[in-house]
N, C-alpha and C positions, 0 to 999 in steps of 0.2 A: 555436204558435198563440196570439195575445193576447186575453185577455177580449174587449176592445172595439176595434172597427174602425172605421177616420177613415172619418168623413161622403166620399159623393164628391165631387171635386175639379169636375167641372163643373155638377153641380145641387144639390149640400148636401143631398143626400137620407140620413137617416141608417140603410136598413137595407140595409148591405154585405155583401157575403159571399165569402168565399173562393171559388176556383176553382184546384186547383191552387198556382202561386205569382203569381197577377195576384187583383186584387181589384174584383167588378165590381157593379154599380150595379142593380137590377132596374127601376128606374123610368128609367132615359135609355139602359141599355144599356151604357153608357162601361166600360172596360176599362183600370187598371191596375196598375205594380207597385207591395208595398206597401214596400222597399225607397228609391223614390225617394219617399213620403210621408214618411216617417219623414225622410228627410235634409232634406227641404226644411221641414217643420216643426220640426227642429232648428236648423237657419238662420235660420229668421224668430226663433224666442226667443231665439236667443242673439246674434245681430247687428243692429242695429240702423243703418238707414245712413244721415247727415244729414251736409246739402248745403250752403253758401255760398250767396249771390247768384246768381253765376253758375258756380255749377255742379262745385265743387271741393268732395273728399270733404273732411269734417271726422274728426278724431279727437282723445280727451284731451290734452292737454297742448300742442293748436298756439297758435299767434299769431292774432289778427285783428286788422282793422282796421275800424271801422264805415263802413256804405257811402253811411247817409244819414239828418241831421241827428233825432235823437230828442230829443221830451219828457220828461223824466224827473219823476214824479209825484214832491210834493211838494218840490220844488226850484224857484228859479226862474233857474236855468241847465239849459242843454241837453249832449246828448252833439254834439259835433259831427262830421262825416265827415273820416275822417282817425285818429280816434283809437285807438292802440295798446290792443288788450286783449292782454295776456300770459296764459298756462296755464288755458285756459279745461279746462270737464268738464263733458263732455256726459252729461243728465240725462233722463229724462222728466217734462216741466214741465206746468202747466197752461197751456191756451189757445194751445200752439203754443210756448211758450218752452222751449224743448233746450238752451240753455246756459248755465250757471251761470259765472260768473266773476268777480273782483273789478278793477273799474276804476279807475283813479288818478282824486283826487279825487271818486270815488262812493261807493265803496264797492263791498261786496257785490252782484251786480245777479243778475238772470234775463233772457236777450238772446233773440229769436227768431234762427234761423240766418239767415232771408232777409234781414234788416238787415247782414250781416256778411261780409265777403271776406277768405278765408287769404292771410294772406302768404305766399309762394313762394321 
């Protein structure tokens, strides 16, 4: 038996309690195991899952291409669509930027995924 019991899964209500081997809810009722919390909360912190443009998983080390023409703060040239980023690494960034990567002629950047499409 573990000290503390996950909140339940359909109302966040946090005073769970055993029943046997299911884990159930007094304020909505809901009923389940604590088996599949554990795994699915072990899932979410350890994987992380971030997507391309359209819709292709991303992981360390791929190729992109940018999908569409960026300003780049203090410069006064642009990234344009087209351009090769090589061994990007995906990060938790602020404001939406997930990838870290260094691009020719830039440098160092911070890219959002939704600007960006894996080559294949």
């Amino acid at each position: 038996m573990s000290e503390t019991l996950p909140p339940c899964p359909n109302c966040n209500c946090e005073y769970t309690y055993e029943m046997g081997d299911l884990l159930v809810c007094p304020e909505c009722a809901h009923e389940w195991s604590a088996e599949s919390t554990m795994d699915v909360a072990e899932a979410t912190e350890t994987e992380r899952i971030v997507k391309d443009s359209v819709g292709n998983r991303l992981f360390d080390g791929d190729t992109v291409t940018i999908a569409k023409d960026l300003k780049v703060k203090g410069s006064s040239s642009s990234l344009k669509v087209g351009t090769k980023v090589r061994n990007i690494r995906l990060v938790n960034g602020a404001d939406g930027h997930d990838i870290d990567a260094k691009v020719d002629g830039f440098g160092q950047m911070m890219l959002k995924s939704s600007v960006v499409k894996k080559v294949l």
